[in-house]
C-alpha positions as CSV (number, residue, x, y, z in Angstrom):
1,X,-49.2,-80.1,-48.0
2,X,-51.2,-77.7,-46.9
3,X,-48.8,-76.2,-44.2
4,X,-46.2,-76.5,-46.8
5,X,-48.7,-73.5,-48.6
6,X,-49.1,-71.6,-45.6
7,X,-45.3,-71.9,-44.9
8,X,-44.2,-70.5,-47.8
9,X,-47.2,-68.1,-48.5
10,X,-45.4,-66.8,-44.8
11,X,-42.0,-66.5,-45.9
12,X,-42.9,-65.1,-49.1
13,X,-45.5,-62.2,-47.3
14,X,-42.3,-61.9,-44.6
15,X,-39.6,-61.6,-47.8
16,X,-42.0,-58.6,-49.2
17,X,-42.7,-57.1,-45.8
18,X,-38.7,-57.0,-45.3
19,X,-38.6,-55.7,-49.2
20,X,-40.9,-53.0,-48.6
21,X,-39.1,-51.9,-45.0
22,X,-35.9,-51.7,-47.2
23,X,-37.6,-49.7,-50.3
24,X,-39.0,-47.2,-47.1
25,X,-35.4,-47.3,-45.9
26,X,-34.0,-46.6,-49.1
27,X,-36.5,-43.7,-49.5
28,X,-36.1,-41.9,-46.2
29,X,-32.3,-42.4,-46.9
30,X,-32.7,-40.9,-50.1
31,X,-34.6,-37.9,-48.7
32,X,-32.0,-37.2,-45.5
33,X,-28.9,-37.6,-48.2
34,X,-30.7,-34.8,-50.0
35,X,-31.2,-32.4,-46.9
36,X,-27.4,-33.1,-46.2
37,X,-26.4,-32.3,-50.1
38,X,-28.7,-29.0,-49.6
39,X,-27.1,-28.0,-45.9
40,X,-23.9,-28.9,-47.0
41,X,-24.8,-26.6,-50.6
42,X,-25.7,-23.5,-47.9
43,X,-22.5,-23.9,-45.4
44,X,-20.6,-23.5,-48.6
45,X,-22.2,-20.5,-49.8
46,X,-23.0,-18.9,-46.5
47,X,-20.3,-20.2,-44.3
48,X,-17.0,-20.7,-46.5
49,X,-17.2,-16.7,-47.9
50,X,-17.5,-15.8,-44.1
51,X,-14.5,-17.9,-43.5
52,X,-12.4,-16.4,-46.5
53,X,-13.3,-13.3,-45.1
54,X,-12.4,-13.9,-41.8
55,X,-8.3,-15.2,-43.1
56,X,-8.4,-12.6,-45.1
57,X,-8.8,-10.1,-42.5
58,X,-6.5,-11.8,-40.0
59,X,-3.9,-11.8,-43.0
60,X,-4.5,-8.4,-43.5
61,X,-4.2,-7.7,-39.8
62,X,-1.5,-10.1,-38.3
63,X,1.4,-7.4,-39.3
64,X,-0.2,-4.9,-37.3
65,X,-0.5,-6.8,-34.5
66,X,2.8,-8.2,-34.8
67,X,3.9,-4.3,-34.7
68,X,1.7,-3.6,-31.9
69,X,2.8,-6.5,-29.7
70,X,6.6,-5.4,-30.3
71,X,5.3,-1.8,-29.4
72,X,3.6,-3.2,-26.1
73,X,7.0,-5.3,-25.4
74,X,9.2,-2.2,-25.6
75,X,7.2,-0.2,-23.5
76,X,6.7,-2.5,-20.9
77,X,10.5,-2.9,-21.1
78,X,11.0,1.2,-20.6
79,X,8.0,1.2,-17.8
80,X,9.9,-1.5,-16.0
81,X,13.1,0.5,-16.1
82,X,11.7,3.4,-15.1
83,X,9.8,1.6,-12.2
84,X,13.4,0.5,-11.1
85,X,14.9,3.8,-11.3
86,X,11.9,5.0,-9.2
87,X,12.7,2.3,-7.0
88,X,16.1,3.4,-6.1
89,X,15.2,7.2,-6.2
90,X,12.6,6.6,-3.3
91,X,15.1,3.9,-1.4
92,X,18.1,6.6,-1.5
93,X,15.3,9.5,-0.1
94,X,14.0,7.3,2.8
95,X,17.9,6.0,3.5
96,X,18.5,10.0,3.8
97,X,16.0,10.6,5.5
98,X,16.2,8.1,8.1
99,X,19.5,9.4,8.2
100,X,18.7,12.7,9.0
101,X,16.4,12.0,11.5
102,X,18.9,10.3,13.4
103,X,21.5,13.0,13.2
104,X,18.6,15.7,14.6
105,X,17.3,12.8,17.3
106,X,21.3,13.1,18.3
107,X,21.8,17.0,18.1
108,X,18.4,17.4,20.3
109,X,19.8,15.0,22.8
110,X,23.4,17.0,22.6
111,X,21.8,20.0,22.6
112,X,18.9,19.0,25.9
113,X,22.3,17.2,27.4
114,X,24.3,20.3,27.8
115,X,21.2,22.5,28.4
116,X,21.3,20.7,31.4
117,X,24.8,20.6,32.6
118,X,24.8,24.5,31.6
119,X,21.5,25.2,34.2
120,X,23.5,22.6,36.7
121,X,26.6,24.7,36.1
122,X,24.5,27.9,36.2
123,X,23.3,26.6,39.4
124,X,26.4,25.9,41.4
125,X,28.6,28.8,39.7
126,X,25.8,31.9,40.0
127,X,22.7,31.0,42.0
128,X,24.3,29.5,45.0
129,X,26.9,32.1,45.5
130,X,24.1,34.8,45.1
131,X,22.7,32.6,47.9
132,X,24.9,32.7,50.3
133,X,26.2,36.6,49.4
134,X,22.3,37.2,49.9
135,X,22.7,35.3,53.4
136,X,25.5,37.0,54.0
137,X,24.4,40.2,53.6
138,X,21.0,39.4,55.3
139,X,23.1,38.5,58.5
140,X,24.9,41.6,58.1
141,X,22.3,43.6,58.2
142,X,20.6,41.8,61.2
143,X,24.2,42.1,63.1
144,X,24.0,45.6,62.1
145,X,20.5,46.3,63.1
146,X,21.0,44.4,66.7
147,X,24.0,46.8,67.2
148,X,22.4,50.1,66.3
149,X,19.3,49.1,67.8
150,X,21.1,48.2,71.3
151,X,23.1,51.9,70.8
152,X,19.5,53.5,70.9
153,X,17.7,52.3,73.3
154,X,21.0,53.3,75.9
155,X,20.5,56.4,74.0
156,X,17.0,56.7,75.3
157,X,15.8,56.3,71.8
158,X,13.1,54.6,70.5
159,X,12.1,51.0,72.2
160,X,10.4,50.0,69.4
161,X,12.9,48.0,67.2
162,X,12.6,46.4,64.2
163,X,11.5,42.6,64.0
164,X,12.9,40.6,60.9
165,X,10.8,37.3,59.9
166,X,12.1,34.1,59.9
167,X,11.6,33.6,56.9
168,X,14.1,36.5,55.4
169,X,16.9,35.3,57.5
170,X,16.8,32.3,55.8
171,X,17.5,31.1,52.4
């Protein structure tokens, strides 16, 4: 019987070892239940007035920020209309303006257009008439000279007559 005794002298020294595991258990358990009453103890006295405080404040403060979210709503409603209006002032200033242009691009081309036909007109009605007068005359002048210069050298006057360039007779 002897292992008999040694078997249960085992199982009873295992039944108090597991015993006094669960009395350490029960301790430590004991010990982390009482930190947990005492954090939870602070949170309530340090955290919960902080949290009050903070509802309070928002309840306190929630109408005014209702107010100024309306205020912020209505005056982005009045800049966006006055952005718009903006809008259509400058679009109507560079529509006339673009217009404008165009009409002064058109009279400077009218205005270089009969600039031109009046030197062309200028040219045919005054300078080429003057021309030919100018020839005219020139040939005139030469026919004149030829005959008077002939008449003085039967005369017996003088034999030096008058040359007229090349370039003079004509024009």
């Amino acid at each position: 019987m002897d292992n008999l005794t040694l078997f249960i002298a085992l199982t009873g020294a295992a039944v108090l070892l597991q015993a006094g595991v669960l009395v350490a258990m029960y301790v430590a358990m004991r010990k982390s239940s009482a930190r947990m009453e005492a954090l939870a103890v602070e949170v309530k006295t340090k955290a919960l007035p902080t949290l009050d405080t903070a509802q309070a404040m928002l309840t306190e403060i929630r109408p005014k920020l209702q107010i100024l979210l309306e205020n912020i709503s209505e005056t982005s409603f009045a800049v966006r209309s006055q952005v718009q209006r903006v809008d259509a002032a400058v679009t109507d200033v560079v529509d006339r303006a673009r217009l404008q242009v165009i009409r002064a691009d058109e009279l400077l081309s009218q205005t270089l257009d009969r600039v031109e036909e009046t030197s062309e007109m200028v040219h045919k009605t005054v300078v080429s008439p003057v021309r030919q007068l100018s020839g005219l005359m020139q040939g005139i002048t030469v026919g004149l000279e030829f005959l008077l210069g002939s008449r003085g050298r039967r005369n017996g006057g003088s034999s030096a007559r008058r040359t007229v360039p090349q370039d003079e007779m004509f024009i």
